[in-house]
Backbone as a chain_set.jsonl record, in Angstrom:
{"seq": "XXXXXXXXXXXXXXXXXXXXXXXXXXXXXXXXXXXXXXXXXXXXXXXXXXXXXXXXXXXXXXXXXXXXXXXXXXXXXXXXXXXXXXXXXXXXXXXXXXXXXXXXXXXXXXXXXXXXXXXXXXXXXXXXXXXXXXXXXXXXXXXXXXXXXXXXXXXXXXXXXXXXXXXXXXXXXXXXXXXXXXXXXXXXXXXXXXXXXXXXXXXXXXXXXXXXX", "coords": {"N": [[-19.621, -19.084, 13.917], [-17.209, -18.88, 11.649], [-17.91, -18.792, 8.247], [-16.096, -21.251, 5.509], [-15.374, -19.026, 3.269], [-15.229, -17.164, 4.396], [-12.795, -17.536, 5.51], [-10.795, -17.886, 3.907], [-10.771, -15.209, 2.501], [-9.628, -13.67, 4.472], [-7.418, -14.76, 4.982], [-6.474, -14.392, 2.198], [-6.476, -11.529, 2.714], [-4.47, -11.327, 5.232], [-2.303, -12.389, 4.043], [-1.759, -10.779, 2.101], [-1.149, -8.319, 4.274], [1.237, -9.319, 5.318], [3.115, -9.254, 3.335], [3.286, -6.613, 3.005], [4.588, -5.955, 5.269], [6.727, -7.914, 6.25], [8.106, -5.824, 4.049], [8.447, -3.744, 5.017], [10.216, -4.432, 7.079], [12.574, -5.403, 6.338], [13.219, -3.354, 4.828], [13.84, -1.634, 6.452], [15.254, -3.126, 8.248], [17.921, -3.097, 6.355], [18.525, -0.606, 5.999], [19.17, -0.274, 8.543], [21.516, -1.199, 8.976], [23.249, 0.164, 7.097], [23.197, 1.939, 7.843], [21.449, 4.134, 7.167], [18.827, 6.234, 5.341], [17.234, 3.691, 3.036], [16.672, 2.416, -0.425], [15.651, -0.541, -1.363], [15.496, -2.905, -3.357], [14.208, -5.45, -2.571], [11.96, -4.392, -1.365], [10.391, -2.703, -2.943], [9.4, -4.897, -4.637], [8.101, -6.996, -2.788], [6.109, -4.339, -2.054], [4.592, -4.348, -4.718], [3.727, -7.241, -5.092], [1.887, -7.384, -2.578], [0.059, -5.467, -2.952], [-1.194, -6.386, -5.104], [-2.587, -8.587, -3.728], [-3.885, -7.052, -1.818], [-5.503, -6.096, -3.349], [-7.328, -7.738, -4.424], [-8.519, -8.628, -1.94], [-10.297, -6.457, -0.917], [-12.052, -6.354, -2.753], [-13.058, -8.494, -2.213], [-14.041, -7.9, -0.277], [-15.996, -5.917, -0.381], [-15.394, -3.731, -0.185], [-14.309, -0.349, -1.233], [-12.755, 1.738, -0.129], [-10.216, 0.754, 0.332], [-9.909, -0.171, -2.278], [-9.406, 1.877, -3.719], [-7.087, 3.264, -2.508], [-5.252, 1.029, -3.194], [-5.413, 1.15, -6.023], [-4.269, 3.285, -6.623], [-1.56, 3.674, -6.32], [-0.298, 1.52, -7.249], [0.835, 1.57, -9.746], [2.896, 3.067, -9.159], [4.28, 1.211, -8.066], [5.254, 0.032, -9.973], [7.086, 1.972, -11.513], [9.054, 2.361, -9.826], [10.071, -0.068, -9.635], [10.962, -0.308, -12.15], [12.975, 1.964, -12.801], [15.031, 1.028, -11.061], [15.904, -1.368, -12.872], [14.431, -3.889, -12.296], [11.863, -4.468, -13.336], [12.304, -4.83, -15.937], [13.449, -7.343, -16.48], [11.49, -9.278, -15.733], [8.917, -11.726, -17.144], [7.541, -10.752, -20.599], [5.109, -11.443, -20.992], [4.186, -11.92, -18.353], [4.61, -8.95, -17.18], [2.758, -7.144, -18.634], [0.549, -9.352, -17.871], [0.181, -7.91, -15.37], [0.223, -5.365, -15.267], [-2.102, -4.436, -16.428], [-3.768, -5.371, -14.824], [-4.995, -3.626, -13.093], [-6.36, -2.19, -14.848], [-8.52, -3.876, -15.829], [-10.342, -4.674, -13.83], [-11.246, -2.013, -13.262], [-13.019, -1.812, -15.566], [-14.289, -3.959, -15.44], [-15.871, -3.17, -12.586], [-17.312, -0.985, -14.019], [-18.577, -2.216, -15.583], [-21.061, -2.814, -14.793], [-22.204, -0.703, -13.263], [-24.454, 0.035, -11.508], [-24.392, -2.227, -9.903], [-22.193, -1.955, -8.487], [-22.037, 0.516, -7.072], [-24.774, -0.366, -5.897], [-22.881, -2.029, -4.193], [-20.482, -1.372, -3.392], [-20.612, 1.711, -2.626], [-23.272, 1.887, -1.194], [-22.893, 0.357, 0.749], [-24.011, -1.631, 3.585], [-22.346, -2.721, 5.696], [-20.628, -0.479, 5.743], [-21.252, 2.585, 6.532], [-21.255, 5.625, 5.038], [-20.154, 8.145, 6.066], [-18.16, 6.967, 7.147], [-17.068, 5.085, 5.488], [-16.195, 7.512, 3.601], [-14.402, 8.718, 5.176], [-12.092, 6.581, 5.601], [-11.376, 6.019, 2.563], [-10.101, 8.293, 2.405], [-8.127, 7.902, 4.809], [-6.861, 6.308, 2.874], [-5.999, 7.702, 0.61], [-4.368, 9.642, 1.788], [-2.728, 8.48, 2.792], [-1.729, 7.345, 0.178], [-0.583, 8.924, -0.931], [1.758, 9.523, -0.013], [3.459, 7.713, -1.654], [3.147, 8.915, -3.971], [4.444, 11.337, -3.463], [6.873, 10.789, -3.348], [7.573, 9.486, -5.604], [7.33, 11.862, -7.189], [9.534, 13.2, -6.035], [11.565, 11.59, -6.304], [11.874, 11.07, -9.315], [12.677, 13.514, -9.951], [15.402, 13.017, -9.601], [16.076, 11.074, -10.852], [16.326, 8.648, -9.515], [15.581, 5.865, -7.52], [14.045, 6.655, -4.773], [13.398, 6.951, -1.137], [12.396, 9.485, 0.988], [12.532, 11.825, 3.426], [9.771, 12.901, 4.095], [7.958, 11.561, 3.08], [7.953, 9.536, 4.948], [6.768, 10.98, 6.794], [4.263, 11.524, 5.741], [3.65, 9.132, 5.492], [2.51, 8.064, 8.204], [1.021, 10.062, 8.915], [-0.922, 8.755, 7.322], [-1.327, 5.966, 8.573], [-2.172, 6.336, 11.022], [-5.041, 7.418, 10.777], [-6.178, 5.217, 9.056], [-5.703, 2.984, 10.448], [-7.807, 3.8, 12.941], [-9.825, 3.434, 10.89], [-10.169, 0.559, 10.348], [-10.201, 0.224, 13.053], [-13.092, 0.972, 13.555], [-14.221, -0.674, 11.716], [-13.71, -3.206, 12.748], [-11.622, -4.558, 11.68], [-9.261, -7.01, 11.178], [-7.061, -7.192, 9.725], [-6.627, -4.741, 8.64], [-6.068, -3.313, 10.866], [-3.494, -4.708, 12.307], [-1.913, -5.259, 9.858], [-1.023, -2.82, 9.712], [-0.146, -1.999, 12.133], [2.971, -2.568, 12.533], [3.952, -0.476, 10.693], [4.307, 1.974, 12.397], [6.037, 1.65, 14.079], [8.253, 1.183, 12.009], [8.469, 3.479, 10.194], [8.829, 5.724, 12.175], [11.107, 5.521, 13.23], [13.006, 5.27, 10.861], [12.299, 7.909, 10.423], [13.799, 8.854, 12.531], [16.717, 8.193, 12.05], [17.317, 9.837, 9.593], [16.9, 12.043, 10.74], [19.195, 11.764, 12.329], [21.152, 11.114, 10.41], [20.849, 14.057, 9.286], [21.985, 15.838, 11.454], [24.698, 14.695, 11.861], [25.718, 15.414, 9.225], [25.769, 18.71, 9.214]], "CA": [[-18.406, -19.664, 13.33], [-16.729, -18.117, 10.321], [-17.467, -19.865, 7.214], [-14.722, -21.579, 4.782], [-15.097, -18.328, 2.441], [-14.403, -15.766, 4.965], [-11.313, -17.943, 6.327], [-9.773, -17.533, 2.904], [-10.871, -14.115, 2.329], [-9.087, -12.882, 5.327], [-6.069, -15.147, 4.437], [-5.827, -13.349, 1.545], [-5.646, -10.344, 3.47], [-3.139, -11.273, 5.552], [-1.221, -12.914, 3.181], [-1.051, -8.938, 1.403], [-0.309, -7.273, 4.773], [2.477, -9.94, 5.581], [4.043, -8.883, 1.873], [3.45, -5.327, 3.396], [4.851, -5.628, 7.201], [8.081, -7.641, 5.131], [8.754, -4.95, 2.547], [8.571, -2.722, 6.067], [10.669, -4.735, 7.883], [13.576, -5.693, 5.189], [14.299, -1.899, 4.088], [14.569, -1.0, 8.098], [16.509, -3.51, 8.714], [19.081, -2.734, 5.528], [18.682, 0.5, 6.849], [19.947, 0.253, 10.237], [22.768, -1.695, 8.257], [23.591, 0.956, 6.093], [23.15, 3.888, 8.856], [21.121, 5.635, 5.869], [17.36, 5.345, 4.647], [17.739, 3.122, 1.305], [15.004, 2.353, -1.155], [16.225, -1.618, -2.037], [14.561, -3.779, -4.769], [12.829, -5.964, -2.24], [10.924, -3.091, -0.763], [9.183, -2.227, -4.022], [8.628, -6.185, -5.326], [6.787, -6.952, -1.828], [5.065, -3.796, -2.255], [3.544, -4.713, -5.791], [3.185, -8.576, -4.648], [0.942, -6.883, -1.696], [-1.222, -4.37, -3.544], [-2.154, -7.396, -6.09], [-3.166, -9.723, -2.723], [-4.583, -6.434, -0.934], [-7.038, -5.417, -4.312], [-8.482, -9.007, -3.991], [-8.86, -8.656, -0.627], [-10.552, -5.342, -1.021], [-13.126, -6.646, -3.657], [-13.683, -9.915, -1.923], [-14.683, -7.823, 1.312], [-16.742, -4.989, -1.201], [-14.237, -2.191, 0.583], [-13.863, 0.449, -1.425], [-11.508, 2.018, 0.605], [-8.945, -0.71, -0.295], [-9.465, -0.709, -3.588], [-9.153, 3.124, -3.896], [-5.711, 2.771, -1.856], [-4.398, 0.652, -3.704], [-5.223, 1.806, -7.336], [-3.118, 4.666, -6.81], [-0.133, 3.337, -5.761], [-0.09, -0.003, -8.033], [1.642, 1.386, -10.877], [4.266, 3.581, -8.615], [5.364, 0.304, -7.504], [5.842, -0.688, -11.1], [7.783, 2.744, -11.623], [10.323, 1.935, -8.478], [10.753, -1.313, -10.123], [11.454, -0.139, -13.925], [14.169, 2.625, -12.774], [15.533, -0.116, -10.863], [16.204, -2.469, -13.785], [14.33, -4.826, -12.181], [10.982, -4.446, -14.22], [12.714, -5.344, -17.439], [13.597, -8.533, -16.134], [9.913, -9.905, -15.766], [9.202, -12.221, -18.168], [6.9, -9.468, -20.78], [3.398, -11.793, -20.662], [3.644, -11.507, -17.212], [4.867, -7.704, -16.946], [1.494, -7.441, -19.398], [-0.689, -9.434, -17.152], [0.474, -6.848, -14.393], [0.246, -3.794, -15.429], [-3.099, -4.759, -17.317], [-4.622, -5.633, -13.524], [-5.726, -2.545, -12.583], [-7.531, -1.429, -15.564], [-9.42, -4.634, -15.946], [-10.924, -4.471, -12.776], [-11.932, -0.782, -13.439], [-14.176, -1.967, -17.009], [-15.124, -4.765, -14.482], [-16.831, -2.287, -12.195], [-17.738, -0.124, -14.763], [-19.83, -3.223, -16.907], [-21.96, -2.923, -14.062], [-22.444, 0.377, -12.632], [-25.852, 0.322, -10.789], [-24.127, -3.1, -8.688], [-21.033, -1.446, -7.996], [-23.104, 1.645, -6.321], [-24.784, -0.302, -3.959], [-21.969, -3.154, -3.121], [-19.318, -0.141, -2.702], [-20.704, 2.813, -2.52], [-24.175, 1.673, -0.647], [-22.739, -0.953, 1.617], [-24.938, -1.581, 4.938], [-21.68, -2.299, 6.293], [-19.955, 0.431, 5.753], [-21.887, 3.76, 6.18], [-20.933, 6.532, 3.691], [-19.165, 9.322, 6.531], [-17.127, 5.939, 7.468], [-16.363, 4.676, 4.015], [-15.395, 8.63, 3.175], [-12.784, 8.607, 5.948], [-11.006, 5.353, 4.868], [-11.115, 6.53, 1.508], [-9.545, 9.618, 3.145], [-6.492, 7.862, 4.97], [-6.014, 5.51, 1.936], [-5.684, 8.545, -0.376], [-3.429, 10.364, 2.304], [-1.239, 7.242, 3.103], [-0.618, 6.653, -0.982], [0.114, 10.437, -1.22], [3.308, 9.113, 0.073], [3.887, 7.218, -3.306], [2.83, 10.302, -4.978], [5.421, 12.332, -3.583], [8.401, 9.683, -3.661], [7.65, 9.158, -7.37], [7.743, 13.203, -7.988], [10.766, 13.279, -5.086], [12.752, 10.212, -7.15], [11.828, 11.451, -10.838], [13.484, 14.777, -10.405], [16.695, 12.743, -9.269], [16.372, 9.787, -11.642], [16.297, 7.161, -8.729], [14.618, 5.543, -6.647], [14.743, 7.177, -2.893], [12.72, 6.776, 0.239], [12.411, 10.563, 1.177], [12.066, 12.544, 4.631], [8.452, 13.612, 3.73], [7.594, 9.985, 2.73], [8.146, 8.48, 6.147], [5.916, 11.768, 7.529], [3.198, 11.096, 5.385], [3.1, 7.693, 6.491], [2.223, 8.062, 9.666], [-0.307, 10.437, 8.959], [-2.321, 7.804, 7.023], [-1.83, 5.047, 9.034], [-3.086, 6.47, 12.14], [-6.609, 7.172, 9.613], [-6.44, 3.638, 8.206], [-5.817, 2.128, 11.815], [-8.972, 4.012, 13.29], [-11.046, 3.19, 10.112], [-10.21, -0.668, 10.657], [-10.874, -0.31, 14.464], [-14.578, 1.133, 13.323], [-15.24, -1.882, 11.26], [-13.496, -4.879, 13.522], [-10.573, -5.251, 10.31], [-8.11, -7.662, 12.052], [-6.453, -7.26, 8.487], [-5.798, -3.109, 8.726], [-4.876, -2.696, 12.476], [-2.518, -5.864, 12.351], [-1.093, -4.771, 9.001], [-0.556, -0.941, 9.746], [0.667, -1.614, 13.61], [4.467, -2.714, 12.173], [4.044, 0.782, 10.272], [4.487, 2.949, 13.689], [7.893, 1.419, 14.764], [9.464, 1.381, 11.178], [7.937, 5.048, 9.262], [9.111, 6.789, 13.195], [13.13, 4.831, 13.505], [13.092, 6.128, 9.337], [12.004, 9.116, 10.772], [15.088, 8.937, 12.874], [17.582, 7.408, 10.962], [17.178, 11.152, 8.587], [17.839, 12.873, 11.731], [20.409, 11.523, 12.465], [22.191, 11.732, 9.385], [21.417, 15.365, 9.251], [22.951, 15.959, 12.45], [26.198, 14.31, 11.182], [26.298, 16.401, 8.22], [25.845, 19.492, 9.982]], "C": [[-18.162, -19.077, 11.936], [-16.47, -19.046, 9.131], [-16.247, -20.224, 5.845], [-14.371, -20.231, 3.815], [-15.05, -17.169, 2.771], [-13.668, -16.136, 5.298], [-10.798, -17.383, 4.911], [-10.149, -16.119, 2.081], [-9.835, -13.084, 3.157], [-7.706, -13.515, 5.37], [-5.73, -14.239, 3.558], [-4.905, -12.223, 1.819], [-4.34, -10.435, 4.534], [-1.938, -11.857, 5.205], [-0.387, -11.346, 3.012], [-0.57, -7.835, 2.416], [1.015, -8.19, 5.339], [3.446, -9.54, 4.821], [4.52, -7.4, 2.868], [4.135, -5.15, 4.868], [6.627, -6.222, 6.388], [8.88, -6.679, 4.716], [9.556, -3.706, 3.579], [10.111, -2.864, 6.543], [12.419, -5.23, 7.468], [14.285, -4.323, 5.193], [14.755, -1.251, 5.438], [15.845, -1.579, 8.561], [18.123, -3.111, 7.739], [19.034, -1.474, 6.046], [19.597, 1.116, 7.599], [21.474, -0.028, 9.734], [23.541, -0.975, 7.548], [24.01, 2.529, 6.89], [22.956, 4.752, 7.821], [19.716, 5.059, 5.851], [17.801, 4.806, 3.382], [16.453, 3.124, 0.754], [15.675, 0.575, -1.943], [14.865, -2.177, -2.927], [13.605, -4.654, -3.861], [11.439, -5.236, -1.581], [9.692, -3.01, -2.05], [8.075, -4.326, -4.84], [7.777, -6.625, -4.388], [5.491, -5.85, -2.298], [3.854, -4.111, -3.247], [2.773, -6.053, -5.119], [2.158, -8.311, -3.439], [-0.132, -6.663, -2.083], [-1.968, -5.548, -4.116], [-2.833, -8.372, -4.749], [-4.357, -8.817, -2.097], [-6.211, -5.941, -1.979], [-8.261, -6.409, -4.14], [-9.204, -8.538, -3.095], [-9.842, -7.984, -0.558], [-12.235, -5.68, -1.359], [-13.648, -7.631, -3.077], [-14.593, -9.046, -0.445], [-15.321, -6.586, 0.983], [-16.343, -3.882, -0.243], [-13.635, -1.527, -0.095], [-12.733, 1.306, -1.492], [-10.372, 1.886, 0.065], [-8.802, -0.369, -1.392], [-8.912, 0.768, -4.234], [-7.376, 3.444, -3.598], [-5.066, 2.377, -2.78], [-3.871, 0.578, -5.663], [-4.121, 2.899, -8.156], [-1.633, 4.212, -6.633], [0.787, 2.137, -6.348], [1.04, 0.592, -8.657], [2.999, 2.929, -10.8], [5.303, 2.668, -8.69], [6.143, 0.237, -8.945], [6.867, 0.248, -11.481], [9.208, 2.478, -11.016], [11.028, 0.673, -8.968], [11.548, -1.219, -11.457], [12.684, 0.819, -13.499], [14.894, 1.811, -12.004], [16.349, -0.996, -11.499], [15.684, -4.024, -13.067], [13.023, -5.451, -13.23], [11.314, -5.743, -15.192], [12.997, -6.943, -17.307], [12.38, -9.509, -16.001], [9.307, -10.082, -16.862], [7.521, -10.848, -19.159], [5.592, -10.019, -21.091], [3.118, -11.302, -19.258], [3.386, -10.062, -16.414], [3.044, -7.367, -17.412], [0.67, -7.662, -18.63], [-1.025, -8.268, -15.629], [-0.244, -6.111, -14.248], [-1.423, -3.908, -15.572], [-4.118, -4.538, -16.017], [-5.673, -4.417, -13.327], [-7.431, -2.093, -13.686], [-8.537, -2.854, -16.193], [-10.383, -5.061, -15.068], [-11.921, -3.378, -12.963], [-13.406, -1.472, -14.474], [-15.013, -3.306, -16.311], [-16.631, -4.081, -13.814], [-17.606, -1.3, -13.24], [-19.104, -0.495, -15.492], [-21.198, -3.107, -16.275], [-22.229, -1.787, -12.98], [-23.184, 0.76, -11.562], [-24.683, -1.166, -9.578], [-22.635, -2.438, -7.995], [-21.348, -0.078, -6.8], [-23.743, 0.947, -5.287], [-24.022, -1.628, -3.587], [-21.123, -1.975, -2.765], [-19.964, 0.637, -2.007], [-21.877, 2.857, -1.102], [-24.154, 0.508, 0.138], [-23.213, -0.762, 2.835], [-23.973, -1.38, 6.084], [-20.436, -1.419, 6.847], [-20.782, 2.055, 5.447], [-21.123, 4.835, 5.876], [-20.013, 7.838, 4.715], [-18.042, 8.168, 7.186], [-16.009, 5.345, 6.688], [-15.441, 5.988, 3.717], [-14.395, 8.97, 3.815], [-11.91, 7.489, 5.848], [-10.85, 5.687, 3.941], [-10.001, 7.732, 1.73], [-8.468, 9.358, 3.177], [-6.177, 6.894, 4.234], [-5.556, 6.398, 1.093], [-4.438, 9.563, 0.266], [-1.985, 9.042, 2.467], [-0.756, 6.886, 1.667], [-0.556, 7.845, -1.554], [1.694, 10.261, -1.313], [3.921, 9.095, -0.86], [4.126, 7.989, -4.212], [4.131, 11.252, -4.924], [6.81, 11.986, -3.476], [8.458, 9.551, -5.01], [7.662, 11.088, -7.771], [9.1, 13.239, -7.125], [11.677, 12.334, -6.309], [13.27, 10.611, -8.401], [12.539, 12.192, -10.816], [14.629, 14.355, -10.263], [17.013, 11.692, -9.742], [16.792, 8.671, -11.144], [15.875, 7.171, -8.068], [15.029, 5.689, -4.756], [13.585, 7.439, -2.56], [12.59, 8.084, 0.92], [11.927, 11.054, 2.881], [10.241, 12.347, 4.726], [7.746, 12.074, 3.507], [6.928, 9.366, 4.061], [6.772, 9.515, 6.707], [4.298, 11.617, 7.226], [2.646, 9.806, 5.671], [2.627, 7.471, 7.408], [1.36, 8.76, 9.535], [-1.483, 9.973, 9.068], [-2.333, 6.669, 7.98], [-2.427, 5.057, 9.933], [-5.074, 6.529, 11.644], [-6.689, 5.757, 9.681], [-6.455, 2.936, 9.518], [-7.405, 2.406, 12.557], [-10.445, 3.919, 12.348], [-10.551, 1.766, 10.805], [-10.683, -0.995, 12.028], [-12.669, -0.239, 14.373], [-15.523, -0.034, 12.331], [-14.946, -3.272, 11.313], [-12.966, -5.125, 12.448], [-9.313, -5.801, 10.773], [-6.592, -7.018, 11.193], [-5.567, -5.778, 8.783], [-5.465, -2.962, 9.678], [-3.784, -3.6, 12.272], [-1.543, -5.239, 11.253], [-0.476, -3.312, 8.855], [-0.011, -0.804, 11.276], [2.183, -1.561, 13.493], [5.005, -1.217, 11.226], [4.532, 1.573, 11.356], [5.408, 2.781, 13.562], [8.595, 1.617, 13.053], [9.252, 2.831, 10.359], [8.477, 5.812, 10.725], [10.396, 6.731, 13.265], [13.174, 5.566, 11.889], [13.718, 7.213, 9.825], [13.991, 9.986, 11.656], [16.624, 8.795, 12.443], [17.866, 8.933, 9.994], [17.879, 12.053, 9.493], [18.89, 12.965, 12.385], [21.74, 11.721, 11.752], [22.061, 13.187, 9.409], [22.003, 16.307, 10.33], [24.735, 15.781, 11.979], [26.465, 14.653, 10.225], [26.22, 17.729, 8.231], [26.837, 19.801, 10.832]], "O": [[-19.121, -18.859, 11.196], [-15.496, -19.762, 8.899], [-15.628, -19.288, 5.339], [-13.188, -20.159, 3.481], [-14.898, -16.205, 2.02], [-13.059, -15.198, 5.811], [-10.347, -16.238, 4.963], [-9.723, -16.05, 0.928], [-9.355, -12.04, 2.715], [-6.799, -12.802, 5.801], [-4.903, -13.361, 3.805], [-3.738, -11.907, 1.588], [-3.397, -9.644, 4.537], [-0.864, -11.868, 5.807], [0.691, -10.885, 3.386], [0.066, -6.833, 2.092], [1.879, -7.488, 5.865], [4.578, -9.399, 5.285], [5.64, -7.146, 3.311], [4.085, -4.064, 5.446], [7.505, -5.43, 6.046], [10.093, -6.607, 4.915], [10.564, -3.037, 3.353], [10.984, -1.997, 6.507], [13.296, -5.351, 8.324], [15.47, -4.106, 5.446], [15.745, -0.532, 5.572], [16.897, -1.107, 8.995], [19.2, -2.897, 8.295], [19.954, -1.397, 6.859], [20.324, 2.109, 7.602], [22.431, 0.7, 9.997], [24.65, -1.449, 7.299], [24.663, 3.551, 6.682], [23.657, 5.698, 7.462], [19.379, 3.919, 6.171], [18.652, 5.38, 2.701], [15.423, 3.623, 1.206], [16.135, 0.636, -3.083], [13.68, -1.854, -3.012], [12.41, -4.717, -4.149], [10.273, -5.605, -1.435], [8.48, -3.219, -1.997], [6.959, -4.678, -5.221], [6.617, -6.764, -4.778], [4.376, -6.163, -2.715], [2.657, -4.162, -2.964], [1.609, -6.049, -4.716], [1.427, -9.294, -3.32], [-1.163, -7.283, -1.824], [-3.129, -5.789, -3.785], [-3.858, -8.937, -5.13], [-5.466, -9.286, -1.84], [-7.352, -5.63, -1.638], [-9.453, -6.232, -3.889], [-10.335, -8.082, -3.257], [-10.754, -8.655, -0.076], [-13.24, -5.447, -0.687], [-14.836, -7.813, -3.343], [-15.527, -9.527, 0.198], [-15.369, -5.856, 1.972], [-17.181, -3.244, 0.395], [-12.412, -1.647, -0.022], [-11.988, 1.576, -2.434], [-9.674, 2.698, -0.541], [-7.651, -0.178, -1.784], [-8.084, 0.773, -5.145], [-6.604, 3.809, -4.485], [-4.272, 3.132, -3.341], [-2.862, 0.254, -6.291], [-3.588, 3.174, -9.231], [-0.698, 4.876, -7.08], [1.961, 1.837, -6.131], [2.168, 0.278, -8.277], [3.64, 3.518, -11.671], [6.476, 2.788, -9.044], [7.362, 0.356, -9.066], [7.848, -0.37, -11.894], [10.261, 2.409, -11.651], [12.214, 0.393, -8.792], [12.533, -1.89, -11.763], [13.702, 0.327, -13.985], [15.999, 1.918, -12.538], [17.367, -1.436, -10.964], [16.314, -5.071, -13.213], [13.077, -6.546, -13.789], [10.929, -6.91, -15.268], [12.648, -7.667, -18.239], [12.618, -10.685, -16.274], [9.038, -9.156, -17.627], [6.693, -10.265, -18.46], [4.781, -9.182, -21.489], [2.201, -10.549, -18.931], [2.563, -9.829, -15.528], [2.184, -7.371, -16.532], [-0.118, -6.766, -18.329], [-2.091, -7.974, -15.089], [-1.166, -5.987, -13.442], [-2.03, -3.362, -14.65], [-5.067, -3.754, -16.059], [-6.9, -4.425, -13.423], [-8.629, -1.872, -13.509], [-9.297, -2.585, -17.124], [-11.273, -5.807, -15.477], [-13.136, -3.563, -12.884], [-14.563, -1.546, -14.06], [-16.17, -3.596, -16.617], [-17.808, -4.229, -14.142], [-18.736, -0.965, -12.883], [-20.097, 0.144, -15.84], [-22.255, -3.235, -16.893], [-22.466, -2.13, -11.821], [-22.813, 1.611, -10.754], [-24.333, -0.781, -8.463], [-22.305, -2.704, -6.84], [-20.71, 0.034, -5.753], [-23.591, 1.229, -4.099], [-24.51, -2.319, -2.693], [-21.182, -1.666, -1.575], [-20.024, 0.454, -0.791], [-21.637, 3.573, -0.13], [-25.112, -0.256, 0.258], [-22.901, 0.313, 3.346], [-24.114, -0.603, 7.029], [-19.665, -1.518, 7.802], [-20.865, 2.557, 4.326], [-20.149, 4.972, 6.616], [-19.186, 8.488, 4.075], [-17.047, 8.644, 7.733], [-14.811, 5.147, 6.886], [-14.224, 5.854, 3.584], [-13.447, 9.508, 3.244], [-10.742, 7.757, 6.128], [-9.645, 5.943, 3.954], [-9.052, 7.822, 0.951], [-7.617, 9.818, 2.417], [-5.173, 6.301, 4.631], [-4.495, 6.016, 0.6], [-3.671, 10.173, -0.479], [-0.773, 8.971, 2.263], [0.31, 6.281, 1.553], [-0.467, 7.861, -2.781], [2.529, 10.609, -2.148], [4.754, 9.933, -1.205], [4.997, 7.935, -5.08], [4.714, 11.774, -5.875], [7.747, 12.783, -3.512], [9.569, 9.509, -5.538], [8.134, 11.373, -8.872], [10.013, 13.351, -7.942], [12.436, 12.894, -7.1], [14.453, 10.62, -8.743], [13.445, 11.991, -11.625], [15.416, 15.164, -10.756], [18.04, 11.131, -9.36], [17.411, 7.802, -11.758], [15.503, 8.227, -7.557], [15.798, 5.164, -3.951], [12.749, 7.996, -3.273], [12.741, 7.712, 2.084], [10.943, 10.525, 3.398], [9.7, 11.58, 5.523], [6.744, 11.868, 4.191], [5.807, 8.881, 4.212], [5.755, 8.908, 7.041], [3.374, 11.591, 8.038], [1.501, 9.494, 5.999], [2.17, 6.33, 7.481], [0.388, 8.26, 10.1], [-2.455, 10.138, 9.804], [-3.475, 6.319, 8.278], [-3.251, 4.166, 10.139], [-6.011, 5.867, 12.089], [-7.41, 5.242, 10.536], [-7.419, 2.18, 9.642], [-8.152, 1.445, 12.746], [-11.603, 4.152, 12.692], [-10.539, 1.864, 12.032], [-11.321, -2.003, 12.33], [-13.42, -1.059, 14.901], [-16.73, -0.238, 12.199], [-15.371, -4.205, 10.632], [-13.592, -5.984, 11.827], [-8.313, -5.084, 10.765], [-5.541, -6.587, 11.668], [-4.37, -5.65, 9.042], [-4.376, -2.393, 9.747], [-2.821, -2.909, 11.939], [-0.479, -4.744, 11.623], [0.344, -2.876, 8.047], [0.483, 0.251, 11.673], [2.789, -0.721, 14.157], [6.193, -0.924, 11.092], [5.64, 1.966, 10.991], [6.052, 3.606, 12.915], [9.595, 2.334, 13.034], [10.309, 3.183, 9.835], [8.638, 6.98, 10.37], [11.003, 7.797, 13.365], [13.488, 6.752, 11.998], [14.901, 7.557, 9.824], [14.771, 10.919, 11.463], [17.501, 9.603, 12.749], [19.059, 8.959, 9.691], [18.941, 12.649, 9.317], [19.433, 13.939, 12.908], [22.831, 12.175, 12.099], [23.137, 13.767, 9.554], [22.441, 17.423, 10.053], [25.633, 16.613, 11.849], [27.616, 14.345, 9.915], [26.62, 18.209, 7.171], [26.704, 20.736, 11.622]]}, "num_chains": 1, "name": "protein.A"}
């Protein structure tokens, strides 16, 4: 039987991929509405409100992986949100306690170096060519981010890009077959609503460039 502090461990987690299947499921649907890819404001505020549920998650279940994932990609969201004008709007303790997240975590792990080595790095249940391929398709799946935030910057807004949607699908197929290798209800469940909306995207592009052709 699964005791009271893995039920709300794995709440967590699917609290942060509910944010994340949402954020999915919102910009597809404006989308289809639009007959264009968009990049709307609730897309990016799920996303953040995710990452902060999914880092917990991450740390509470000493998964690496996760926390690697979602380091990178935290303070895109906050980017997507500030050219936006939605940022600015968040009251500026809380913007503060935000932003702040990430790197207080880091000096967290850091205070303690030798325990961080073997809860992450040296975890029983996660052996090290297993861990290095989740690490793998979390660093390929928030490439994405990487190249939407250089894609956006050069055009001074925030856009959802061809290449985006492609990279998506790369990682999630990774991130789906790491979660099947360590029974993560959390990552297959939360990366299956990925397939159908990163492939219709996919379409949705081709389509338009058909019709402008």
């Amino acid at each position: 039987m699964m005791g009271t502090t893995a039920i709300w461990v794995y709440a967590i987690g699917f609290l942060a991929q509910g944010f994340f299947s949402a954020r999915m499921l919102l910009q597809w649907g404006m989308s289809e509405k639009a007959h264009r890819v968009v990049s709307p404001n609730i897309y990016w505020i799920c996303s953040l409100v995710g990452s902060i549920l999914l880092f917990a998650y991450g740390w509470l279940r000493n998964d690496f992986a996760i926390i690697l994932g979602q380091m990178i990609s935290y303070y895109i969201y906050i980017w997507n949100l500030n050219i936006k004008g939605v940022w600015q709007r968040v009251p500026r303790g809380l913007r503060l306690a935000i932003g702040a997240l990430p790197a207080v975590s880091v000096v967290m792990m850091a205070s303690d170096g030798a325990a961080f080595v073997a809860s992450f790095l040296h975890n029983e249940d996660v052996p090290l060519p297993l861990l290095l391929w989740g690490s793998a398709g979390q660093v390929v799946f928030t490439l994405r981010f990487i190249y939407q935030w250089h894609y956006s910057y050069r055009r001074h807004e925030s856009v959802l890009p061809l290449g985006f949607w492609i990279i998506s699908l790369t990682g999630c197929a990774i991130i789906v077959s790491y979660g099947a290798f360590r029974y993560d209800p959390v990552l297959i469940l939360g990366q299956s609503v990925g397939f159908f909306t990163y492939s219709r995207n996919i379409m949705l592009y081709n389509r338009q460039r058909k019709k402008q052709s």
